[in-house]
C-alpha distance (Angstrom), angle and dihedral (degrees) to the residues before:
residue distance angle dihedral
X1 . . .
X2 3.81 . .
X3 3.83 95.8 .
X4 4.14 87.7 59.0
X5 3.55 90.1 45.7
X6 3.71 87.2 49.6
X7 4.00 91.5 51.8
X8 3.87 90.5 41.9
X9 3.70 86.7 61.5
X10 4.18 92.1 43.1
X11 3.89 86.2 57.4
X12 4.26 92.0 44.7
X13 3.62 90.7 53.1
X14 4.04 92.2 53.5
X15 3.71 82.2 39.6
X16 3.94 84.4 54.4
X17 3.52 103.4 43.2
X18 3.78 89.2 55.3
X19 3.89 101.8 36.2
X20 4.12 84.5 49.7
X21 3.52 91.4 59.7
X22 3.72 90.0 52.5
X23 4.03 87.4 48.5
X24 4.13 88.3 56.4
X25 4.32 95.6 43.9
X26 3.84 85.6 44.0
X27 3.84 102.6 44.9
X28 3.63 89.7 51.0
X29 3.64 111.9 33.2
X30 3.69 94.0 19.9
X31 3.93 78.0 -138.5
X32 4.49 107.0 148.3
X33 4.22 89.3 -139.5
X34 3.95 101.7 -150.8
X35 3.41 87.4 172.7
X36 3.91 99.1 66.6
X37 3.79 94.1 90.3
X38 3.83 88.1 63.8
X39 4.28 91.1 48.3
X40 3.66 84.2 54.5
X41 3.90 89.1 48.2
X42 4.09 83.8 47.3
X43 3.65 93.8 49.1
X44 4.01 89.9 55.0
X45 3.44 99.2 47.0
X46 3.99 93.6 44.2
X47 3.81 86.8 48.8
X48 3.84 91.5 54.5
X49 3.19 103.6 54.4
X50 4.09 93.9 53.0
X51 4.33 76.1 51.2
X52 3.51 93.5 50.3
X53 3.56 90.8 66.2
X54 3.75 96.1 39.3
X55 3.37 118.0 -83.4
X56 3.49 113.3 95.0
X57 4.08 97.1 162.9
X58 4.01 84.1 57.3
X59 3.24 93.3 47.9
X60 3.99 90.0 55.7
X61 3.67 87.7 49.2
X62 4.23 99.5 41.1
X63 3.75 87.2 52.0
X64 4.07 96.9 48.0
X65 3.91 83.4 52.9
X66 3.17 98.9 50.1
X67 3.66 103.6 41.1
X68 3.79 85.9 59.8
X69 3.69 97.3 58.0
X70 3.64 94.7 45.7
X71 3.90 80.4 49.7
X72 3.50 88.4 53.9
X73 3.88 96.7 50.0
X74 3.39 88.1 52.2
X75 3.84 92.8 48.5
X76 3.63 92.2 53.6
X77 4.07 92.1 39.3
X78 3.35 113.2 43.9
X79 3.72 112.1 -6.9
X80 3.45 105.2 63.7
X81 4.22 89.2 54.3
X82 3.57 93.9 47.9
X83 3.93 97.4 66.2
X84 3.76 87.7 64.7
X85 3.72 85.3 59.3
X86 4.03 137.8 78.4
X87 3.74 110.9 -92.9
X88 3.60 96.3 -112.1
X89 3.63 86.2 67.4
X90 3.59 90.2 64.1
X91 3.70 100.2 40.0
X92 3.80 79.8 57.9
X93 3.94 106.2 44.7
X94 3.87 98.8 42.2
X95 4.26 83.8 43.2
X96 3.86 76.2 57.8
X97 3.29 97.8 46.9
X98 3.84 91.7 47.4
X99 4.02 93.7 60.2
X100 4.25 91.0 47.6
X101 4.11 88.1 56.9
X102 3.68 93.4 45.7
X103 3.89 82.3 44.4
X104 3.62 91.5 55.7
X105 3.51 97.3 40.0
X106 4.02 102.8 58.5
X107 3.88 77.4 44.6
X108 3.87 93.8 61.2
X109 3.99 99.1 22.0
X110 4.04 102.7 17.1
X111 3.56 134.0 -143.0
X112 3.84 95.8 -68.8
X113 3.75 114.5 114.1
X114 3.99 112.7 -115.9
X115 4.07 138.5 -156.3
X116 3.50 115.0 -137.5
X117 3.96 112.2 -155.8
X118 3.63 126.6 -116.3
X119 4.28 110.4 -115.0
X120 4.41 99.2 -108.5
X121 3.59 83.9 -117.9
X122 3.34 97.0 73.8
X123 3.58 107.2 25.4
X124 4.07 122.0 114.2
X125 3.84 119.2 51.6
X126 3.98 133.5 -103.2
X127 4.01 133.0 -122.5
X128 3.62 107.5 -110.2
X129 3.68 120.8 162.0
X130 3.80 94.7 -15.0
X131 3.57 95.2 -56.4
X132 4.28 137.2 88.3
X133 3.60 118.4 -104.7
X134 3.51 130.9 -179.4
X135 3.84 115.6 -108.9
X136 3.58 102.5 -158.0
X137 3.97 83.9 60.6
X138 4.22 84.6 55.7
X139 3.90 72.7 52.4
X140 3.87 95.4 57.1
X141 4.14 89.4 48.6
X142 3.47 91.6 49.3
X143 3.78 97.7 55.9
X144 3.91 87.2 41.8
X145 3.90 88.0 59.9
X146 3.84 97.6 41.4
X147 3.53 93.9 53.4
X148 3.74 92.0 46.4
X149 3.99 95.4 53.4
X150 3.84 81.8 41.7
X151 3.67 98.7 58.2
X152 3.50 92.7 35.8
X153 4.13 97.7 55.7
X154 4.41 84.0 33.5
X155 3.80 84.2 53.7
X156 4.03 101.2 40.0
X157 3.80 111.9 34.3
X158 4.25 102.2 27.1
X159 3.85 121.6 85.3
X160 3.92 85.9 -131.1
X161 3.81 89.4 59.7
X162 3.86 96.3 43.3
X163 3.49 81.4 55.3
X164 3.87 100.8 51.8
X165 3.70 81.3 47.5
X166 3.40 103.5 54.3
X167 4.22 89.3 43.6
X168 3.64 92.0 52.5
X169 3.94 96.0 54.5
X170 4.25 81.5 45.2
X171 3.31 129.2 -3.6
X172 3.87 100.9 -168.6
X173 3.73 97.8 47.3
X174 3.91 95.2 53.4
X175 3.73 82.0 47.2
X176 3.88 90.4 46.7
X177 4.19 72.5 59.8
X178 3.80 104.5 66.5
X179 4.01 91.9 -99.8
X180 3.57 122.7 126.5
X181 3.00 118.1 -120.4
X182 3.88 105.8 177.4
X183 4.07 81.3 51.7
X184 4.05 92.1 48.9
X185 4.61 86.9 45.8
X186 3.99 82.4 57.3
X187 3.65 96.4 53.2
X188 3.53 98.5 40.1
X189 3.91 94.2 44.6
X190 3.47 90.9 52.3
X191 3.79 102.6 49.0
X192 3.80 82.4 43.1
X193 4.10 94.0 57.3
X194 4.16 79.5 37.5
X195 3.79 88.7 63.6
X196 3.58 92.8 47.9
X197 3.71 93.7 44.4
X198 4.12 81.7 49.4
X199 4.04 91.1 54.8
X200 3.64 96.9 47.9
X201 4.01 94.2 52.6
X202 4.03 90.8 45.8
X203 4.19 94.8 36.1
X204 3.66 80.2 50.5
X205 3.82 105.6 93.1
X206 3.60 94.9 34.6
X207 4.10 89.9 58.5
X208 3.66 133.6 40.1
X209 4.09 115.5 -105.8
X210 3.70 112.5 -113.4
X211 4.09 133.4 156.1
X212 4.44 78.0 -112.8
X213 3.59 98.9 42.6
X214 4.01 90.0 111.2
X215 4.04 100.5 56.2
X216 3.58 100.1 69.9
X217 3.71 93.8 43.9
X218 3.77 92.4 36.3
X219 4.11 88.5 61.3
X220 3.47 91.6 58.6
X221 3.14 94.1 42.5
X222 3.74 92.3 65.1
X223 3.79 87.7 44.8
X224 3.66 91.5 67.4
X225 4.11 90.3 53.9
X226 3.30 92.6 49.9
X227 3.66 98.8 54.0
X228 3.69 89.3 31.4
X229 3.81 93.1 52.6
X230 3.66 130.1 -111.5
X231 4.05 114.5 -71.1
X232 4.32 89.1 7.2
X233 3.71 111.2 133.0
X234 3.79 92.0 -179.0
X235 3.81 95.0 43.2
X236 3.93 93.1 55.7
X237 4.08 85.1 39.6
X238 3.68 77.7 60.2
X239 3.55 107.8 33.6
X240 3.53 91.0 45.0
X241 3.75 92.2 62.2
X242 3.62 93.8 41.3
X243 4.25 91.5 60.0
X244 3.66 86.4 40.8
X245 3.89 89.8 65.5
X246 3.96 91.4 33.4
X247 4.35 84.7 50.9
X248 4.05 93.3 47.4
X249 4.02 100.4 36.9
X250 3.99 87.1 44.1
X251 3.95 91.6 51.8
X252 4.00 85.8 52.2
X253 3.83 109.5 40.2
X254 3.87 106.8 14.4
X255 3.83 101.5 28.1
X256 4.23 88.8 159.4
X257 4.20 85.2 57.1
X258 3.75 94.8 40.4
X259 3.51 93.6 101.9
X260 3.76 103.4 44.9
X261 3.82 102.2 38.9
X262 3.65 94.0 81.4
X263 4.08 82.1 51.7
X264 3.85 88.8 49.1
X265 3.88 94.3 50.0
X266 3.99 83.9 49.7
X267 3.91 98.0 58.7
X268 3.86 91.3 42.4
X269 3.79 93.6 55.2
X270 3.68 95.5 42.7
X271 4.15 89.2 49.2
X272 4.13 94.7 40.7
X273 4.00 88.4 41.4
X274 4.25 123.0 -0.2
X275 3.97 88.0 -165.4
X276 3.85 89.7 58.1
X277 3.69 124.9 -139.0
X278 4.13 102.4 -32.4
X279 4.03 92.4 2.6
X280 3.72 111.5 -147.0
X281 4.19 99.5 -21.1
X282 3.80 117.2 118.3
């Protein structure tokens, strides 16, 4: 029982460190970023091929980087026009951009799935409670945590933060302030495409590399904002962990519901509460 807990909370903290990165895009540009899954998908594949050679830890690092400039172009290119625009819009032009990435991808990397290697350093597995468990998944929850308690103190007790705070709840007031915003959308759009550049690298040895490796975890990912509430960190912290256990006790005892539960928990949430669990609060 404890070792599928453990894994439940391994797949919420990917779940996190994607869905959080949604959170940040959202809160600011109040832009719905369909095509996040395929940044994470980017992120892995950039992050093996600096493995493939041997350096896994730069590859981590290489991919982080340049996830956040490509967030940044995008920022600057398309993001900041498409809050001035219906949301369809957006659904529509970040679906777009989605299918060009996976484009380019199989271009570079093909269609053929691929195994990224775990680093040596965290390769073999560790007793706990009797039974094996992997220790570069204690990895993955331990980078889930530290960049929750990151964001969180970044967020609360930095002027930057206050700042992002104050332009999520509104924009044209903090500008109204002397802040800039435009500057504060590039920073937060790029840690936000960092994050998911940061998921795909550590999600990659745990899943197999493919030009559609993003939409499944992307779905879920937007499950956890919903039910977290829209601009929450600490309700997709939670939420994220919560579908995590719902994904990995699903797989085991109700493998035909798997699928759907997630779904399920969705509806509920929205009917019990619309906001979700901390509605639009940071």
């Amino acid at each position: 029982m404890l070792i599928q807990v453990l894994n439940g909370i391994v797949y919420g903290g990917l779940l996190y460190l994607l869905a959080v990165g949604l959170v940040l895009i959202f809160g600011l540009r109040e832009v719905v970023n369909f095509a996040h899954g395929a940044l994470f998908m980017i992120g892995a594949y950039i992050g093996f091929s600096v493995a493939a050679m041997g350096y896994w830890w730069s590859g981590l690092l290489v991919s982080v980087f340049a996830m956040a400039l490509v967030g940044c172009a995008l920022d600057a290119a398309v993001f900041s026009t498409l809050r001035k625009h219906d949301h369809i819009v957006t659904v529509l032009v970040t679906f777009g951009i989605l299918l060009i990435l996976e484009t380019v991808v199989t271009k570079i990397w093909g269609k053929a799935y691929l195994s990224y290697p775990v680093p040596p350093l965290l390769a073999g597995t560790i007793n706990i409670g009797g039974s094996p468990f992997p220790i570069y998944r204690l990895f993955v929850i331990a980078v889930s945590v530290a960049v929750a308690v990151s964001l969180s103190l970044w967020l609360r007790y930095t002027r930057t933060g206050l700042y992002i705070r104050a332009a999520s709840t509104n924009a044209r007031v903090t500008s109204m302030q002397g802040i800039n915003v435009d500057r504060l959308s590039l920073i937060v759009v790029g840690l936000g495409t960092a994050l998911a550049g940061l998921s795909g690298v550590v999600a990659g040895p745990l899943l197999s590399l493919s030009p559609t490796m993003g939409n499944y975890i992307l779905i879920d990912s937007f499950i956890v904002v919903v039910i977290g509430g829209l601009g929450s960190f600490a309700g997709a912290f939670i939420a994220a962990l919560l579908i995590g256990q719902i994904h990995n006790f699903g797989a085991v005892y109700l493998p035909w519901a798997a699928t759907v539960l997630p779904f399920m928990l969705m509806v509920g949430i929205l009917i019990w509460r619309p906001t979700g669990f901390a509605g639009s609060r940071t």
